[in-house]
C-alpha positions in Angstrom: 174.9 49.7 111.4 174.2 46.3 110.7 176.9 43.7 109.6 177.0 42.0 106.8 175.6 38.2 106.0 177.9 35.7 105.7 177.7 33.7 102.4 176.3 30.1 103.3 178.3 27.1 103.4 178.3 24.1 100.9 177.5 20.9 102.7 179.9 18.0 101.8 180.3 14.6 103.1 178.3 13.2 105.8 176.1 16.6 106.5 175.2 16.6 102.8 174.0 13.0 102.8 172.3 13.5 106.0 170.6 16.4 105.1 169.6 14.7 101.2 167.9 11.8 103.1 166.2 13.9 105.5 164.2 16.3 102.5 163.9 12.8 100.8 162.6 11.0 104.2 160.7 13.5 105.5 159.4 12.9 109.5 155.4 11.7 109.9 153.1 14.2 111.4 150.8 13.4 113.8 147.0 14.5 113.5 147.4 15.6 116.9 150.5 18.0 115.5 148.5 19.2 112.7 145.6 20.5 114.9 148.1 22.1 117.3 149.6 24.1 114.5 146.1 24.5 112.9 145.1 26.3 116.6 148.4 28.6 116.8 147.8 30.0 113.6 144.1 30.5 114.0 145.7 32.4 117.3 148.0 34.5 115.1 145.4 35.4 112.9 143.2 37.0 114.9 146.1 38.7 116.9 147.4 40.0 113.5 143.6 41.7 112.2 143.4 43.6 115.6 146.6 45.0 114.6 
């Protein structure tokens, strides 16, 4: 039987500002990051019609 999901916790203090700055700020991706990702799901794809 599976267990229940816990209810998720409210950020406060620090973790809340660091977490606000970071969907504010987000990182830089690289072209070369974009084609990787671009590769693994043309990967996936194909994997997922054979199916």
């Amino acid at each position: 039987m599976a267990k229940p999901i816990k209810e998720t916790p409210i950020l406060t203090g620090s973790d809340a500002e660091h977490f606000a700055y970071s969907v504010e700020h987000p990182r830089a991706v690289t072209k070369e990051e974009v084609e990787r990702a671009l590769a693994v799901y043309e990967k996936l794809s194909k994997c997922s019609e054979l199916v």
